[in-house]
N, C-alpha and C positions, 0 to 999 in steps of 0.2 A: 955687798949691796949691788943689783945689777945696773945696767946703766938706763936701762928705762926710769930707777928710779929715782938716779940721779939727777936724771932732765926735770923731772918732776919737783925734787926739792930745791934745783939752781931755779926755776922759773919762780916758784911759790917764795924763794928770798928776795928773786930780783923784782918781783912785783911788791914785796912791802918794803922794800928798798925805794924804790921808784911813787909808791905809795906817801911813805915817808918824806923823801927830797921834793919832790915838785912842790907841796907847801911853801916848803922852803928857798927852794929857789923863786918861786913866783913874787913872794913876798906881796900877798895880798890882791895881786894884779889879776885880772879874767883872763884864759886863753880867750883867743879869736875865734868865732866860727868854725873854719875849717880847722883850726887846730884838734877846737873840741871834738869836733865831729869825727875827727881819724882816731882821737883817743877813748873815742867810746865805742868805735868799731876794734880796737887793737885784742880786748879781752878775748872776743866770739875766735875771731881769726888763728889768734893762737893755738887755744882750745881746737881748733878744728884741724889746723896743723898737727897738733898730737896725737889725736885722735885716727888721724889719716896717715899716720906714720905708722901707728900701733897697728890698724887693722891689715894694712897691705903689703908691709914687706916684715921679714924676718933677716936679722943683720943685715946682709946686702942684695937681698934679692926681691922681685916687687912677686907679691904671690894675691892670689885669690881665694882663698878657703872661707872655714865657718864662720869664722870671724866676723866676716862682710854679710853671711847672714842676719848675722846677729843685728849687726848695724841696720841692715835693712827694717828688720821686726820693729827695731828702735824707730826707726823713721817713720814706718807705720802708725805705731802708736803716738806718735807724737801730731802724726797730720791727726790726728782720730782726738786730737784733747785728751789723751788718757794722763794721770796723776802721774810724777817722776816713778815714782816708787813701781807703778803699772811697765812702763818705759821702760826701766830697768830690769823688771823681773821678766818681761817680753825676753828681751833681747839675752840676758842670761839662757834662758830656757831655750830659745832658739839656737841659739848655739852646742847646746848642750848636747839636744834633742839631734843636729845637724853633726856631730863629732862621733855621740853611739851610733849611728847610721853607717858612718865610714871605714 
C-alpha cells in the first residue's frame, strides 16, 4: 500500500476515533464558541492540506504540473455551482486532456 494511502486511512481512523471519544470525554457538556468554531473549521482544513500536498509536490519535491490543472477546472466548476459529479469529471478530464498534450 503506498503511503498516500496510508495518510488517508490513519486520518479516516483518527477522525472516527476522535468522532467517538469527544462524546465521551465531554460527557454531555457543550464545547464554547470558539471551541466550536475551530472544530467545525478543522474538517475543510484538513482536506485542503491533502489535497495541496497531493497536487504540488511528488516525494520531496514542490512541482507544478497537470495536476494543478485539474484542480484549477475543479475550482472553476465549483465557483460556476456545477453538481460534485460535474467538479469531478471537470477536473478528471482536465487533467487527462493536459498529460496527452505533454
Amino acid at each position: 500500500m503506498s503511503d498516500p494511502w496510508l495518510v488517508v486511512l490513519a486520518v479516516g481512523a483518527g477522525t472516527a476515533l476522535l468522532r467517538g471519544a469527544a462524546p465521551a470525554a465531554l460527557a454531555g457538556r457543550r464545547l464554547g464558541g470558539r471551541a466550536m468554531g475551530a472544530a467545525e473549521l478543522l474538517p475543510a482544513a484538513l482536506l485542503s492540506a491533502l489535497v495541496a500536498t497531493q497536487v504540488f509536490s511528488t516525494r520531496s519535491a514542490l512541482v507544478l504540473d497537470e495536476r494543478a490543472l485539474g484542480l484549477a477546472a475543479a475550482a472553476i466548476a465549483l465557483l460556476l455551482r456545477a453538481p460534485l459529479l460535474v467538479v469531478i469529471a471537470a477536473a478528471a478530464l482536465t487533467t487527462a486532456v493536459a498529460r496527452a498534450l505533454a
